[in-house]
C-alpha positions in Angstrom: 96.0 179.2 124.3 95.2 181.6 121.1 97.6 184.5 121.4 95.4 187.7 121.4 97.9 190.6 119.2 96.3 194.2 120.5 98.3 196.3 117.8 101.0 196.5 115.1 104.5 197.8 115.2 105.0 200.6 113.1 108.4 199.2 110.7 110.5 201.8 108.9 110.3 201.3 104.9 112.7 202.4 102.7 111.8 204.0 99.1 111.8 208.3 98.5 108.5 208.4 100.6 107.4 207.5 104.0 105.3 203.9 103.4 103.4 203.0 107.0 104.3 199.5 107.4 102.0 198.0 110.3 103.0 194.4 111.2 100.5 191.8 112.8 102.6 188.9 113.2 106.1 188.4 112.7 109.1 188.8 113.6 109.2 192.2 115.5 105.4 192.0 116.9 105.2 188.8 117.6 108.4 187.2 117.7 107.0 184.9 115.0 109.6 183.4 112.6 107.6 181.1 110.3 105.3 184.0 108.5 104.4 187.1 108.8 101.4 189.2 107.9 101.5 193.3 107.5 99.3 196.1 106.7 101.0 198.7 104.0 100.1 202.3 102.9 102.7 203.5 100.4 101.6 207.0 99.3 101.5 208.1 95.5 105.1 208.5 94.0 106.6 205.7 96.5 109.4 203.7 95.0 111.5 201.3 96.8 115.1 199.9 95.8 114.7 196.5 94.0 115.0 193.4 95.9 115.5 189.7 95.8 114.3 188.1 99.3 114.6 184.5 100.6 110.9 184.2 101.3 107.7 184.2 99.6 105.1 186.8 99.7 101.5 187.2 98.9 100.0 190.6 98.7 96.5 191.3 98.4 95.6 194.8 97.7 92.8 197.2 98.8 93.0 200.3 97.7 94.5 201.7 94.6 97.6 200.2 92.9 100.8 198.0 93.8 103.1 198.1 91.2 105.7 195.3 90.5 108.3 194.8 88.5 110.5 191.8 88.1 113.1 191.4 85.5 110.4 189.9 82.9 107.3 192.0 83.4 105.8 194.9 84.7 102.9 194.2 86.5 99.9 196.5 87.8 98.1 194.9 91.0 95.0 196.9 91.2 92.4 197.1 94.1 90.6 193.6 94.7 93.3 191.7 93.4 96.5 189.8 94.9 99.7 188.4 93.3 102.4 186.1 94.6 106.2 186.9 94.8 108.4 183.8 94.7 111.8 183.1 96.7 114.8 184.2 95.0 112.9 186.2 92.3 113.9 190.0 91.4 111.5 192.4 92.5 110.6 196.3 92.8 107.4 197.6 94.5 106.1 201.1 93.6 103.0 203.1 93.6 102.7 205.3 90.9 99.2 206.1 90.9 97.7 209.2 92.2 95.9 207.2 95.4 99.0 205.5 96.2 98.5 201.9 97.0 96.5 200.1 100.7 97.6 196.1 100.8 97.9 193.5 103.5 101.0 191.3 103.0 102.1 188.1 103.9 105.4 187.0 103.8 106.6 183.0 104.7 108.6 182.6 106.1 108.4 186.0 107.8 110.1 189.5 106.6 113.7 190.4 107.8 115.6 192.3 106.7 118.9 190.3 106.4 116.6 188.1 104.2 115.3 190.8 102.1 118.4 191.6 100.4 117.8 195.0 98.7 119.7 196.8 95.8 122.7 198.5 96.9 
């Protein structure tokens, strides 16, 4: 039988600025393991301390602009487009831009935090 998910969990973010983090499926909504999919709204300013996770994650975004940088590149992921974060790759979300940023992400397998492993 489909499993019918009636809301998100609100998840606490870290960065200087309160970012809603709305999680679908995964771990803490759906006691899903193998993915998990999550609606963000980081307001402008937001910045978040660099992290290298053990999982992969796709990000499209909706409104505004996701920024990421990785040790290489700086990269600005504007409304109606989508990038993809590999495993075991350096990485530091931010939205700079005066609208902040509105993204759906999906993370596999899905987000923890003991995978995440931010920046002390």
């Amino acid at each position: 039988m489909p499993t019918h998910i009636k809301k998100p969990t609100k998840i606490k973010a870290e960065g200087n600025k309160t970012k809603i983090i709305e999680e679908y499926v995964g771990r803490v909504n759906s006691n899903t393991e193998d993915l998990s999919v999550a609606h963000m709204k980081s307001p402008s300013g937001w910045i978040e301390p660099g992290q290298q996770p053990e999982f992969n994650e796709y990000a499209i975004v909706l409104n505004g602009m996701l920024r990421i940088k990785s040790k290489d590149a700086v990269l600005d992921v504007q409304a109606g487009e989508a990038v993809i974060l590999h495993s075991g790759e350096w990485v530091q979300f931010s939205t700079p831009s005066p609208e902040g940023a509105e993204y759906i992400a999906v993370c596999l397998p899905a987000f923890s935090p003991d995978t995440v492993n931010k920046d002390e």
